[in-house]
CHARMM internal coordinates of N, CA and C (Angstrom, degrees):
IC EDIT
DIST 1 N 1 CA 1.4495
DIST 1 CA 1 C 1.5292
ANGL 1 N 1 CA 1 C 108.25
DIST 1 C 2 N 1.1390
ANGL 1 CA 1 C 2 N 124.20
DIHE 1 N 1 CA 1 C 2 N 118.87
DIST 2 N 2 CA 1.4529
ANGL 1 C 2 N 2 CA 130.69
DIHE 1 CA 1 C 2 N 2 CA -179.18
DIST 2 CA 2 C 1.5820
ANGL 2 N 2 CA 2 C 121.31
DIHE 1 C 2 N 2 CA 2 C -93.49
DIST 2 C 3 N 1.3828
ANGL 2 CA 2 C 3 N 127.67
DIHE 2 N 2 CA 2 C 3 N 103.84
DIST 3 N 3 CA 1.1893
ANGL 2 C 3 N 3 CA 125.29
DIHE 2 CA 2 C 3 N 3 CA 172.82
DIST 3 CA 3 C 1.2049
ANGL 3 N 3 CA 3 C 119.98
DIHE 2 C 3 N 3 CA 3 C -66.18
DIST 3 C 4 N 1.2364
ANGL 3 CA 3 C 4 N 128.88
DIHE 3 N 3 CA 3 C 4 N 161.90
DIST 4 N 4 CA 1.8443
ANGL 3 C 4 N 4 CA 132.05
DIHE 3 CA 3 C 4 N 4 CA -175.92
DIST 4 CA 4 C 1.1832
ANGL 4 N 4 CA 4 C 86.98
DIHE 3 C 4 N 4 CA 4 C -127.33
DIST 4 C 5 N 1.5465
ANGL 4 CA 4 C 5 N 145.17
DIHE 4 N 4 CA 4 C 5 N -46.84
DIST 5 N 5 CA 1.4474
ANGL 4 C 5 N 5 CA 142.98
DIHE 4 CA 4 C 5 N 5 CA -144.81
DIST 5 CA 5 C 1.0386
ANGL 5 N 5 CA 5 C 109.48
DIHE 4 C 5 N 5 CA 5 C -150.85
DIST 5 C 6 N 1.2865
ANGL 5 CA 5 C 6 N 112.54
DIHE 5 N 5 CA 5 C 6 N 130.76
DIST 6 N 6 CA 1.7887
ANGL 5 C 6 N 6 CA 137.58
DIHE 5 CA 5 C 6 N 6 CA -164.81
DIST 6 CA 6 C 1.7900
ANGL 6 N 6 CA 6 C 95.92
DIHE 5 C 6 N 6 CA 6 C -56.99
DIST 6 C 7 N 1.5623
ANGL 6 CA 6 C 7 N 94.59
DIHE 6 N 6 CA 6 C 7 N 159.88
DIST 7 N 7 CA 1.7877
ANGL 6 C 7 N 7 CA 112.54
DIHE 6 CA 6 C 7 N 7 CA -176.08
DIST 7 CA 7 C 1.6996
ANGL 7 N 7 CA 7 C 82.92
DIHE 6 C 7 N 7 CA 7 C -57.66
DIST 7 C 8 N 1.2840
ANGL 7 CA 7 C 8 N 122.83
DIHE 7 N 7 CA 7 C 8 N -71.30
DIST 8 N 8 CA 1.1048
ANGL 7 C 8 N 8 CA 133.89
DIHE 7 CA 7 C 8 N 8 CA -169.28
DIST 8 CA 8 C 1.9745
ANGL 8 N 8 CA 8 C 126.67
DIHE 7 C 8 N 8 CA 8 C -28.15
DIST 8 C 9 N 1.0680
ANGL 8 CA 8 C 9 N 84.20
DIHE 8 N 8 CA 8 C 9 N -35.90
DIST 9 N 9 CA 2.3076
ANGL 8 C 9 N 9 CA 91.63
DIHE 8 CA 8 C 9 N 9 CA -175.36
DIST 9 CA 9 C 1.2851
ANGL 9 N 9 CA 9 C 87.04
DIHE 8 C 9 N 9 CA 9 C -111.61
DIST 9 C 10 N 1.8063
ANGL 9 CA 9 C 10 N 151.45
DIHE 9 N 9 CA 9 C 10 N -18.22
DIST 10 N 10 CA 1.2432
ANGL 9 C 10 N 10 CA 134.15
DIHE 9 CA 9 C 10 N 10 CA 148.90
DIST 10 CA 10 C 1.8805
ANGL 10 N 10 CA 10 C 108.71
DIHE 9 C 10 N 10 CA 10 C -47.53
DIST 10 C 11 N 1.3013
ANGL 10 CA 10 C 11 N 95.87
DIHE 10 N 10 CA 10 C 11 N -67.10
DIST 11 N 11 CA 1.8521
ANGL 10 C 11 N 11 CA 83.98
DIHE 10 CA 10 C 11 N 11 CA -171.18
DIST 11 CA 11 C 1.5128
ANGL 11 N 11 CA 11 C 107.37
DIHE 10 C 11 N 11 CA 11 C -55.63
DIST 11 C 12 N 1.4838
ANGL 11 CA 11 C 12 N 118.07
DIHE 11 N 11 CA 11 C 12 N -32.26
DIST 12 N 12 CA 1.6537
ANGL 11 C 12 N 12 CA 106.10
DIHE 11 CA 11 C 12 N 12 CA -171.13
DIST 12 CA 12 C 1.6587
ANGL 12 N 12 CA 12 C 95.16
DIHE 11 C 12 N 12 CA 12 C -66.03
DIST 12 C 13 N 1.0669
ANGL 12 CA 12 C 13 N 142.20
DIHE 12 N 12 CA 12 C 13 N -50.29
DIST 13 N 13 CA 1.5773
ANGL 12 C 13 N 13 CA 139.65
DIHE 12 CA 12 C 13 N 13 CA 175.02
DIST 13 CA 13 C 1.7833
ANGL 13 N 13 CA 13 C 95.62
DIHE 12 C 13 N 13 CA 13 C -30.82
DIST 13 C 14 N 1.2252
ANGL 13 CA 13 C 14 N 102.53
DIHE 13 N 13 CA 13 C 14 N -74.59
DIST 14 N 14 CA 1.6028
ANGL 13 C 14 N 14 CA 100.80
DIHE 13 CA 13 C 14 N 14 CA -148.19
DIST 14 CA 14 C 1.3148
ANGL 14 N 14 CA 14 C 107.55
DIHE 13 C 14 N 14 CA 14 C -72.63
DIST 14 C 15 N 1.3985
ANGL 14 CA 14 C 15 N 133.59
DIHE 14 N 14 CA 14 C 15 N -21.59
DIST 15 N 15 CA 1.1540
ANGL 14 C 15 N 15 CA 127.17
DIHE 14 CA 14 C 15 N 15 CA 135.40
DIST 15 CA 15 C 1.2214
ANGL 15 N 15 CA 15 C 142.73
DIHE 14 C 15 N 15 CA 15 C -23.08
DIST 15 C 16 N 1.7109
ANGL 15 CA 15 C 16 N 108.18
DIHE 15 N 15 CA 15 C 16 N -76.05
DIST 16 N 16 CA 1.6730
ANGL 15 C 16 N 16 CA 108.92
DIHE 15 CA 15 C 16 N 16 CA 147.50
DIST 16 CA 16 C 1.0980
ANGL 16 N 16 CA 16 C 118.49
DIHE 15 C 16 N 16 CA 16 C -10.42
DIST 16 C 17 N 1.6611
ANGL 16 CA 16 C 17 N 124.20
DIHE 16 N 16 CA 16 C 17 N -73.85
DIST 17 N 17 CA 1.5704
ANGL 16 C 17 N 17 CA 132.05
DIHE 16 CA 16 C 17 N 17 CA -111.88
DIST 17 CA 17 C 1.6303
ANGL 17 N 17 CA 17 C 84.18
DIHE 16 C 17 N 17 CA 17 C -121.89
DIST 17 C 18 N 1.3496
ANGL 17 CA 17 C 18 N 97.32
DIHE 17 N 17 CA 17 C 18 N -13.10
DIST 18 N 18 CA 1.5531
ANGL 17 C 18 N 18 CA 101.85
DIHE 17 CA 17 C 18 N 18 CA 176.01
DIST 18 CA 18 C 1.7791
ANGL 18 N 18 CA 18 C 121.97
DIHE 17 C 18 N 18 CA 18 C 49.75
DIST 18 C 19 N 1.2520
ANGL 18 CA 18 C 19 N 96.74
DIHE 18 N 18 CA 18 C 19 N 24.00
DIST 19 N 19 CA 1.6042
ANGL 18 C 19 N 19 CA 130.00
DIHE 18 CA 18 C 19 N 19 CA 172.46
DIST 19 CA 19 C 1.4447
ANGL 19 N 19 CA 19 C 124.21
DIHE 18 C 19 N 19 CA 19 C -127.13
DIST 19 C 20 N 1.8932
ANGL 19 CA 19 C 20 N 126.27
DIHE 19 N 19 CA 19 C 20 N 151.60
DIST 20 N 20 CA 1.5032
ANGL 19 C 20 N 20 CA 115.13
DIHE 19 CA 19 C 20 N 20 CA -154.31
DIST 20 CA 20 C 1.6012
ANGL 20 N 20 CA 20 C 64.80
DIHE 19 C 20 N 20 CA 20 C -141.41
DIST 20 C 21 N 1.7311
ANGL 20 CA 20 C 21 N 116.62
DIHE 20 N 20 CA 20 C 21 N 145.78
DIST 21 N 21 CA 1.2002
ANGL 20 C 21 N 21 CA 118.25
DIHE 20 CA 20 C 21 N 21 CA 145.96
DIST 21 CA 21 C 1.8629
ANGL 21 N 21 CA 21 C 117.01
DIHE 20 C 21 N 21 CA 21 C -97.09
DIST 21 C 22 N 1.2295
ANGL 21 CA 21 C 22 N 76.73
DIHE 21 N 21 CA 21 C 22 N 163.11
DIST 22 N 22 CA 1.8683
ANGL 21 C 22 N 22 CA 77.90
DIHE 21 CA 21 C 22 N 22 CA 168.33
DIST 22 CA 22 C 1.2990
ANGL 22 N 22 CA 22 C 129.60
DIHE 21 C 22 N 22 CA 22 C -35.28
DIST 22 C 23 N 1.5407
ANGL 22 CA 22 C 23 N 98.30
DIHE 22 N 22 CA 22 C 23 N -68.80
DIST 23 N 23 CA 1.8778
ANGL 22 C 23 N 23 CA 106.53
DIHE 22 CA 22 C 23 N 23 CA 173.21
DIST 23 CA 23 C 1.0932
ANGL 23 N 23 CA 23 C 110.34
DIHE 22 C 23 N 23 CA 23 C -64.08
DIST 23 C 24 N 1.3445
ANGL 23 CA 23 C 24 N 133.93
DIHE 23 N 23 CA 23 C 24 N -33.48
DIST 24 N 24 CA 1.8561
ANGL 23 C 24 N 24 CA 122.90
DIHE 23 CA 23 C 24 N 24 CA 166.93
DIST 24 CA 24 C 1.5443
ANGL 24 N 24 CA 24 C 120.51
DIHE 23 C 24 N 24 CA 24 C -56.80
DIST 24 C 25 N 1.3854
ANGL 24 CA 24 C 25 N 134.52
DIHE 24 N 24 CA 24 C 25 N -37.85
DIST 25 N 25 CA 1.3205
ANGL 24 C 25 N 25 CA 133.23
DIHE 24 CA 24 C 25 N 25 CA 127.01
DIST 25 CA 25 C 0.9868
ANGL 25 N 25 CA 25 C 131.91
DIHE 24 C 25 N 25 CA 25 C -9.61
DIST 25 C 26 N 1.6235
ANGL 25 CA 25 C 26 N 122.13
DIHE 25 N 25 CA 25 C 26 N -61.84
DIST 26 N 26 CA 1.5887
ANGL 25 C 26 N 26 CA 137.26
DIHE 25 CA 25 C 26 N 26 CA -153.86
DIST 26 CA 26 C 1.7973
ANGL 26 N 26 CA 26 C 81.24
DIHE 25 C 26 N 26 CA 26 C -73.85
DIST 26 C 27 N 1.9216
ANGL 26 CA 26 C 27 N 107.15
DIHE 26 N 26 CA 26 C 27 N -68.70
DIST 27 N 27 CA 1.3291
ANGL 26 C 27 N 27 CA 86.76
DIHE 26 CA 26 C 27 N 27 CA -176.08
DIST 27 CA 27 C 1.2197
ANGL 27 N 27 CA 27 C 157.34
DIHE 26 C 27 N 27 CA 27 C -40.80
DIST 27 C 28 N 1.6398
ANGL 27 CA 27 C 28 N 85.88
DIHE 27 N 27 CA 27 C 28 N -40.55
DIST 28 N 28 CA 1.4541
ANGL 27 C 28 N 28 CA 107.88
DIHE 27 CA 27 C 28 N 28 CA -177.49
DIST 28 CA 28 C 1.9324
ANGL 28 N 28 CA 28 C 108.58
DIHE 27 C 28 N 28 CA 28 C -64.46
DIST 28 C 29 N 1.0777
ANGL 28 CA 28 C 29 N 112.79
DIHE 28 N 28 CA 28 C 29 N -27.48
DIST 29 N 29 CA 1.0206
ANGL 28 C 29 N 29 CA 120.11
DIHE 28 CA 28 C 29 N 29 CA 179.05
DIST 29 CA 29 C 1.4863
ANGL 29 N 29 CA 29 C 108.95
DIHE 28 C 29 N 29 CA 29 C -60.87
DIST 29 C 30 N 1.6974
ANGL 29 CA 29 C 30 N 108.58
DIHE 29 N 29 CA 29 C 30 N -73.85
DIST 30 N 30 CA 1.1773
ANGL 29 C 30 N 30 CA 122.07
DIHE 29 CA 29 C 30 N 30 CA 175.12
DIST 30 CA 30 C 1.6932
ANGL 30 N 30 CA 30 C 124.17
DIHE 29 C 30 N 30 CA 30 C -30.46
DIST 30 C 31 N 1.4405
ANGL 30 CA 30 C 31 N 103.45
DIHE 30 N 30 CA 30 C 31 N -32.13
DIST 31 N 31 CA 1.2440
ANGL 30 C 31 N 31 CA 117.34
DIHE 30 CA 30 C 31 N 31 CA 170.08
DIST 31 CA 31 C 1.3080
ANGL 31 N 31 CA 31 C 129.69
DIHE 30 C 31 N 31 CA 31 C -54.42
DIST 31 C 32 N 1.6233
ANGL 31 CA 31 C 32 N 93.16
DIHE 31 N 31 CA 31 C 32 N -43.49
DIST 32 N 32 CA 1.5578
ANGL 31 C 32 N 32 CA 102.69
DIHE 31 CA 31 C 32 N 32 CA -168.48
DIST 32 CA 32 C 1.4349
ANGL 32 N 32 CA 32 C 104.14
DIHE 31 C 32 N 32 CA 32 C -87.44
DIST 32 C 33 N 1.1436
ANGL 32 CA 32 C 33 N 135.87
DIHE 32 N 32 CA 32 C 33 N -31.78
DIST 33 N 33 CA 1.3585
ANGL 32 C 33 N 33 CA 147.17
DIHE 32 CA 32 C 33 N 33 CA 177.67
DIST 33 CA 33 C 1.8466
ANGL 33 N 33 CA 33 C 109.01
DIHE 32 C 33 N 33 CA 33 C -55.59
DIST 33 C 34 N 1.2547
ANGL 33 CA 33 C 34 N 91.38
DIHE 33 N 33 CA 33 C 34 N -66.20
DIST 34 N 34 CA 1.5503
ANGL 33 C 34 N 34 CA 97.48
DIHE 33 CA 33 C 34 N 34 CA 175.86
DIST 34 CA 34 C 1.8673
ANGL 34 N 34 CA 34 C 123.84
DIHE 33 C 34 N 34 CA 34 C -46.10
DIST 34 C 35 N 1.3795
ANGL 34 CA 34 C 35 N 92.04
DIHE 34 N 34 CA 34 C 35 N -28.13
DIST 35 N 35 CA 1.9034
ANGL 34 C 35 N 35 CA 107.94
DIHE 34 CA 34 C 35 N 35 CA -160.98
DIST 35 CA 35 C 1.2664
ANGL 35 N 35 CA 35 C 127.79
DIHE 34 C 35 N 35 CA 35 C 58.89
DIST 35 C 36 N 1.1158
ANGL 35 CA 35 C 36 N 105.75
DIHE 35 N 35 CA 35 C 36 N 37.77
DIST 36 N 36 CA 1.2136
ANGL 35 C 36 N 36 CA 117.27
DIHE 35 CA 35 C 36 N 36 CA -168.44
DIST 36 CA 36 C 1.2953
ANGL 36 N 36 CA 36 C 132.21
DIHE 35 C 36 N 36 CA 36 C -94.27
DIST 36 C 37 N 1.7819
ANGL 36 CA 36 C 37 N 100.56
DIHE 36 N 36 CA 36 C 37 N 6.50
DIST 37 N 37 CA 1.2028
ANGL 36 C 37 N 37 CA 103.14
DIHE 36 CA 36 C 37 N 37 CA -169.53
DIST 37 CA 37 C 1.7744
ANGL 37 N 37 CA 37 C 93.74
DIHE 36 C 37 N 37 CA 37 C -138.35
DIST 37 C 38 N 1.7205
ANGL 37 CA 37 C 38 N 121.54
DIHE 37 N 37 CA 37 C 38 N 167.19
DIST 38 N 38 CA 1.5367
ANGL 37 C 38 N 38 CA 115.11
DIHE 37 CA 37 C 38 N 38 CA -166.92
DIST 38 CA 38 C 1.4976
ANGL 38 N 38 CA 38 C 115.25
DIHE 37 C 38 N 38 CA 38 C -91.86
DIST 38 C 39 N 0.9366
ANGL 38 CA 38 C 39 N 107.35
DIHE 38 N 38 CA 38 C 39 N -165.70
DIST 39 N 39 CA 1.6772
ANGL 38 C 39 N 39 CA 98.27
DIHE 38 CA 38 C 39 N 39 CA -162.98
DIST 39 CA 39 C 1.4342
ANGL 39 N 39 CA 39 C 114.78
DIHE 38 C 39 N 39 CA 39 C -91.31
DIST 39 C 40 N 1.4318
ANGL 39 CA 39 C 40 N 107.70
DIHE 39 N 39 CA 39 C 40 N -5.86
DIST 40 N 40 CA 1.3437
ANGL 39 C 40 N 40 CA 101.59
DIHE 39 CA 39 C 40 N 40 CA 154.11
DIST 40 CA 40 C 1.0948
ANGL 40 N 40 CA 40 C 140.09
DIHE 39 C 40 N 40 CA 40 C -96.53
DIST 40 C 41 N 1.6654
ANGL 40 CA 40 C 41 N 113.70
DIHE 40 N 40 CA 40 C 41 N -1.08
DIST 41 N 41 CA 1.5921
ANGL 40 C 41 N 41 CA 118.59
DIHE 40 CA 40 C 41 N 41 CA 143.73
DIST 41 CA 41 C 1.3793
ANGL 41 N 41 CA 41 C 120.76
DIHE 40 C 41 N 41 CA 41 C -64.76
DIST 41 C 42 N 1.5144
ANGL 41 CA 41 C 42 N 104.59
DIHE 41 N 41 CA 41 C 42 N -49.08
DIST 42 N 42 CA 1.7228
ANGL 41 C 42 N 42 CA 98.34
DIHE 41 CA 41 C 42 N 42 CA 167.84
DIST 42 CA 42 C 1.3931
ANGL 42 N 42 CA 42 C 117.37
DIHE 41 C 42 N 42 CA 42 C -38.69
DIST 42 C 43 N 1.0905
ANGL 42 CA 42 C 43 N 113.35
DIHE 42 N 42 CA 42 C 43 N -46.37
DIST 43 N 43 CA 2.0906
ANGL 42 C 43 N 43 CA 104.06
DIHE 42 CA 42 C 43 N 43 CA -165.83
DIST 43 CA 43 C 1.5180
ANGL 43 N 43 CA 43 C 93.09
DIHE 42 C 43 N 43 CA 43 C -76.56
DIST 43 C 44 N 1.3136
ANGL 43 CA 43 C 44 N 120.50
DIHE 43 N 43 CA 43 C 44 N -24.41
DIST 44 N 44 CA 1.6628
ANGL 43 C 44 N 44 CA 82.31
DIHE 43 CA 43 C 44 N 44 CA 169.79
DIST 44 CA 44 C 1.1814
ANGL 44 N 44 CA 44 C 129.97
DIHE 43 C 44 N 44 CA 44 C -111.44
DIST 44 C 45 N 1.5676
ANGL 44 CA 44 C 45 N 105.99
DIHE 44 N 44 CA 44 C 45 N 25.90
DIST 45 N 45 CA 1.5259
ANGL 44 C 45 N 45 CA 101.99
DIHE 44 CA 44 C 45 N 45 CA -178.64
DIST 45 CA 45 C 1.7836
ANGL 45 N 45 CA 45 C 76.19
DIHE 44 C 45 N 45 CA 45 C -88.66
DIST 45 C 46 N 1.4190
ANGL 45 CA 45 C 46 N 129.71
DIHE 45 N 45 CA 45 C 46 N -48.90
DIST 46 N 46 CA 1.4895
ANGL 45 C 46 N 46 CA 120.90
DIHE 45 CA 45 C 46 N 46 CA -179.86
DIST 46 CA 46 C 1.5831
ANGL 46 N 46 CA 46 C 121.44
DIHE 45 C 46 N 46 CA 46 C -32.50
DIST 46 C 47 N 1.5457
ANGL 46 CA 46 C 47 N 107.19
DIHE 46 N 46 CA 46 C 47 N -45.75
DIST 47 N 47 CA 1.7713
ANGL 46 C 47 N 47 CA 104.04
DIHE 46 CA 46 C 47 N 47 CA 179.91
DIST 47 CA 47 C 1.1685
ANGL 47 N 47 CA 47 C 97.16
DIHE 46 C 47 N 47 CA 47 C -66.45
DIST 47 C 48 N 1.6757
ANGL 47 CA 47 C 48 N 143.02
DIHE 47 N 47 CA 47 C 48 N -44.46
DIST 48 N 48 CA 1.4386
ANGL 47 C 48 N 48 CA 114.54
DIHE 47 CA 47 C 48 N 48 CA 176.38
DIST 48 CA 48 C 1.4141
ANGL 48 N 48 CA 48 C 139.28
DIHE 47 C 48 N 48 CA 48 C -55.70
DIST 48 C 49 N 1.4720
ANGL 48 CA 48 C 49 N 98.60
DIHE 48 N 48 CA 48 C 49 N -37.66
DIST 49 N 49 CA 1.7333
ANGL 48 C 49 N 49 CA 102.88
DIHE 48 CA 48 C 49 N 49 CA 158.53
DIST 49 CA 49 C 1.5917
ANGL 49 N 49 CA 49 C 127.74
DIHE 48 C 49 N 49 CA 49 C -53.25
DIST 49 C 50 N 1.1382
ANGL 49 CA 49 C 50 N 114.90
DIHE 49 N 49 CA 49 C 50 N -41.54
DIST 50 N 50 CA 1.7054
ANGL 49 C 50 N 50 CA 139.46
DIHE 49 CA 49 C 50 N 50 CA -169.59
DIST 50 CA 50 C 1.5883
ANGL 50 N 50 CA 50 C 89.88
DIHE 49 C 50 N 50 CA 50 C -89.68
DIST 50 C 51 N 1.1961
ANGL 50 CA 50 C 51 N 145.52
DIHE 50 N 50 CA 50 C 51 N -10.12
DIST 51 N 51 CA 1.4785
ANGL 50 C 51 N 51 CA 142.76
DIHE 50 CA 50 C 51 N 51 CA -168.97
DIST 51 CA 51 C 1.7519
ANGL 51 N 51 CA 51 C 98.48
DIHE 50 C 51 N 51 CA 51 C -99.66
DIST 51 C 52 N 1.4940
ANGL 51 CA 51 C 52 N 102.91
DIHE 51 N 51 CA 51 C 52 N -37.44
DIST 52 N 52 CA 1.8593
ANGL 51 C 52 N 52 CA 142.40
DIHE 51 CA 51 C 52 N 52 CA 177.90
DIST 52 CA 52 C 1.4118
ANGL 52 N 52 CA 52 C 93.08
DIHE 51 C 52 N 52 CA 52 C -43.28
DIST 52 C 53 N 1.1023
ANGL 52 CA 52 C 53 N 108.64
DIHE 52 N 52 CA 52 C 53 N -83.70
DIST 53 N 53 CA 1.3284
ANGL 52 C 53 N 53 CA 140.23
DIHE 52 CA 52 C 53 N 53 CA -155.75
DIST 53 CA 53 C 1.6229
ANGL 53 N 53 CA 53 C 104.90
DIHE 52 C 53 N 53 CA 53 C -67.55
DIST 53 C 54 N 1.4317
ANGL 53 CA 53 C 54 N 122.45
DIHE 53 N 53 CA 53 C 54 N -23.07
DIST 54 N 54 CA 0.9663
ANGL 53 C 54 N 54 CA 109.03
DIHE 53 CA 53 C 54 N 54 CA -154.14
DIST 54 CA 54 C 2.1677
ANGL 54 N 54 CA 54 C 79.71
DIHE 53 C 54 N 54 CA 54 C -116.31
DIST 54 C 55 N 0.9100
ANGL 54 CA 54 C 55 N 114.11
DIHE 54 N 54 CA 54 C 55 N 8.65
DIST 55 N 55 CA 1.4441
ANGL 54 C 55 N 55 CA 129.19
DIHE 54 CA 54 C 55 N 55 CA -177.17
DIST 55 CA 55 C 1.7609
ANGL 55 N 55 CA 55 C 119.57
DIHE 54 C 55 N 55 CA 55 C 56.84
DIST 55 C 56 N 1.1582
ANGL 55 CA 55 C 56 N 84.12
DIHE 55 N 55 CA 55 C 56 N 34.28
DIST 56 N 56 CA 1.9574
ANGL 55 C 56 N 56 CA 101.02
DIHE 55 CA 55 C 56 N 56 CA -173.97
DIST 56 CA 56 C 1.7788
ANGL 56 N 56 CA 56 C 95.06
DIHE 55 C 56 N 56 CA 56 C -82.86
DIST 56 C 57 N 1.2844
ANGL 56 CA 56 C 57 N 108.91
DIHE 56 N 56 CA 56 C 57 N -35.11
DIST 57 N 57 CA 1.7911
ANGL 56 C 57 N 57 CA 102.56
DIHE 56 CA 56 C 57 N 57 CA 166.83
DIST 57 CA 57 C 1.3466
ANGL 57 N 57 CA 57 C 112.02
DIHE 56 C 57 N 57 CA 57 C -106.33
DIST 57 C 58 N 1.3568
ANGL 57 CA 57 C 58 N 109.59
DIHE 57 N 57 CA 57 C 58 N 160.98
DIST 58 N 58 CA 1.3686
ANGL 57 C 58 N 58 CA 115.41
DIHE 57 CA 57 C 58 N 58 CA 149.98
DIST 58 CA 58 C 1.5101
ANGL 58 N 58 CA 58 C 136.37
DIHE 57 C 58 N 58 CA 58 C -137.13
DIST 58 C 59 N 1.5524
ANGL 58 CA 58 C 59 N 114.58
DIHE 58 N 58 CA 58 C 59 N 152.72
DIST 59 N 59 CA 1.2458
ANGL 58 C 59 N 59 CA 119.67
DIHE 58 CA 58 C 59 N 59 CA -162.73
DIST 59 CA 59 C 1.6505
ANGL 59 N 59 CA 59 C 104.58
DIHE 58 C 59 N 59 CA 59 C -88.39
DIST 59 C 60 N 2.0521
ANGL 59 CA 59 C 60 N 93.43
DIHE 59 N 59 CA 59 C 60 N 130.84
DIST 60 N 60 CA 1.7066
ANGL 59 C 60 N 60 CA 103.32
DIHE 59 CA 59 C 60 N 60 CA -170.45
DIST 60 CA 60 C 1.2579
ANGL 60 N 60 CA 60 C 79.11
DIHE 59 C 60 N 60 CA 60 C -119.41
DIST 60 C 61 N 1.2355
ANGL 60 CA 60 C 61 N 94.92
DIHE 60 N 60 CA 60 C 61 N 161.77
DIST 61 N 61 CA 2.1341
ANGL 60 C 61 N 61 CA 104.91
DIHE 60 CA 60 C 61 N 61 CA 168.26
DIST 61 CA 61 C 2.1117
ANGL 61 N 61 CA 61 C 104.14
DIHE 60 C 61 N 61 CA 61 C -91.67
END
COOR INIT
IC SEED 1 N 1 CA 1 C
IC BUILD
């Protein structure tokens, strides 16, 4: 899976737009699984989940 754009200007997007697509998920997921990324990408791939959950985003296809 090839990224173009850092964990970092992905969450500032979906933040913004206050919307997550599918494949931004998949990655973000993929990300976290792998560990491949430092712990301050982790906490914010976490505020997007916890943003999820708390229905502050929403999922578009």
């Amino acid at each position: 899976m090839m990224i173009t754009t850092s964990v970092e200007e992905m969450v500032a997007k979906i933040f913004a737009t206050r919307r997550i697509t599918r494949h931004d998920q998949s990655i973000l997921m993929t990300l976290l699984t792998q560990g491949r990324i430092s712990s301050q990408e982790e906490t914010l791939i976490n505020q997007i989940y916890e943003a999820l959950s708390q229905g502050r985003l929403r999922v578009v296809e």
